[in-house]
Every structure is written in C-alpha cells, then in structure tokens.
N, C-alpha and C positions, 0 to 999 in steps of 0.2 A: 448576546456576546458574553462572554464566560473572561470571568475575571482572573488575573494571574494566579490568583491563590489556587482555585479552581483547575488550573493546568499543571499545579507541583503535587499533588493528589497522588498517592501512590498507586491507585486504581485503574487508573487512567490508562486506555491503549494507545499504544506510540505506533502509528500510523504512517508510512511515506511515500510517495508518490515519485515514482523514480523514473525520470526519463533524461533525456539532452538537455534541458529547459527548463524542467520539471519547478526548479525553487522563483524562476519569475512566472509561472503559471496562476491564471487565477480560479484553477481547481481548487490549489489549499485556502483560499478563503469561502470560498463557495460551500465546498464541504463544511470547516471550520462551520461558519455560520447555522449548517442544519443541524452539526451535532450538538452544536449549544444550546438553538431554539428546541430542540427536542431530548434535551439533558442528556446525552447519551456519553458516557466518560471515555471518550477518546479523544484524540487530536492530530489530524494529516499534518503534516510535512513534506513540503518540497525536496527534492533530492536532487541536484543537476549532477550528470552522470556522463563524465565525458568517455568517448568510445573505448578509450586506449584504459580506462580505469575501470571499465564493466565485470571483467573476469575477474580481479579483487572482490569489486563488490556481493559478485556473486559467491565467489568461495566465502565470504563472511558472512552471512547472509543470516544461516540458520545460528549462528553463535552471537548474534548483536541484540540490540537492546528495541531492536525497532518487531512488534509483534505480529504488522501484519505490511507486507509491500504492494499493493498498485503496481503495475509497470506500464510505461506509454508504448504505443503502439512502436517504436521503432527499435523496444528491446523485447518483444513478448519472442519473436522467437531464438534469440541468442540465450537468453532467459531460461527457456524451457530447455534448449541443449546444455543449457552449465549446471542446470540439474536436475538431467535425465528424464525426462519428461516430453511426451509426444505433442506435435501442435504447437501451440502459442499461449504462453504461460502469463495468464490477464492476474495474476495475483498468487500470493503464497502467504500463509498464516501459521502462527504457531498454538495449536491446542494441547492442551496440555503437555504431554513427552514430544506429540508427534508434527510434523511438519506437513502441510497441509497443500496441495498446489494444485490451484484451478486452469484447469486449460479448456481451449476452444481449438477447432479446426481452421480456423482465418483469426487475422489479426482483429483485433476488437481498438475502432478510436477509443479514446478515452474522453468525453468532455466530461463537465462540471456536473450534469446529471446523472451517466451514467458512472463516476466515479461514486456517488452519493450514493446510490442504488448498490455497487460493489460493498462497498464500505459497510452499509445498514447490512446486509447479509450476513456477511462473514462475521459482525459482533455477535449477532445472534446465532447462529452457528457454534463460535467459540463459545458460550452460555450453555449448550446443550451438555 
C-alpha cells in the first residue's frame, strides 16, 4: 500500500473508473493495491456517474485532470457515441496532445481483474 505522500506525487496518473456505482466499487481498491505492490505511479478512482450527468461528463472529459477513464459496462456505449467513436468505448487516455479511445465490438464487464489488465496497458502505452 502506497503511502499519502506517494499519492501527491506529481507524476502520478489519475486514473477513474466511471460507471453508476463506480466510487462504492471494489475495482478501485483492488487495482489500487496492484499498482502499489508493483510501484507503478498511478492511482484509480471511483467515479459514480448518474445517467442524467453522463453527457457533462463526457463533454469534459478530454479537458479534465483525470489522464486515463475505464468505463463500466453500462456506459461503454453512450461513451463511444458522445465521442464519435464506433462500438463500445472500454477506456480513453490521454497521450501526449492526443486523445486516445479503445473500443471493442460488445460490451466488455469490467471486474477487478480485468480493470488491472486495462490499467497496466494503457501506462505502458502512454510511455511509448
């Protein structure tokens, strides 16, 4: 586990996990916990995203502070329509200037593992 000082880090990627439920989910500990044990300087957060606030969220999306979003299965494809994008939008990152957004043809659940496996990707990814 990764101590507070460790999380005010300016290095650090800010990570969110965004769905209906998202911030009592226990994706963002689960995650949390691999990126610590494996030093890796980011940090998930939950996002609970009620339906009638998703369209905000989305138009803010690429101008916010958060570098890379997860999405739950019940917003991948409103997700992928509010920014133009075909399918079901499992996540979007920001690499340098540009804006990054992985899709899939079917909804992808999201557990604890495969959010971990999303997550470790796209850091590495973002490094290249």
């Amino acid at each position: 586990m990764r101590s507070e000082r460790d999380l005010l880090k300016k290095e650090i990627t800010i990570v969110a996990y965004a769905g209906e439920d998202a911030a009592n989910s226990k994706i963002p500990l689960v995650v949390n916990d691999y990126l610590g044990d494996n030093n890796l300087a980011a940090h998930l957060i939950g996002i609970s995203i009620r339906d009638d606030d998703f369209d905000f969220f989305i138009k803010n999306l690429k101008n916010s502070k958060v570098e890379v979003t997860v999405f739950a299965e019940e917003f991948q494809k409103r997700a992928a329509e509010g920014l133009g994008a075909e399918g079901f939008l499992i996540a979007a990152f920001k690499k340098g200037d540009r804006f990054v957004l992985v899709t899939e043809d079917e909804p992808l659940l999201i557990d604890d593992k495969r959010a971990v496996l999303i997550v470790e990707k796209i850091l590495k990814e973002r490094k290249k």
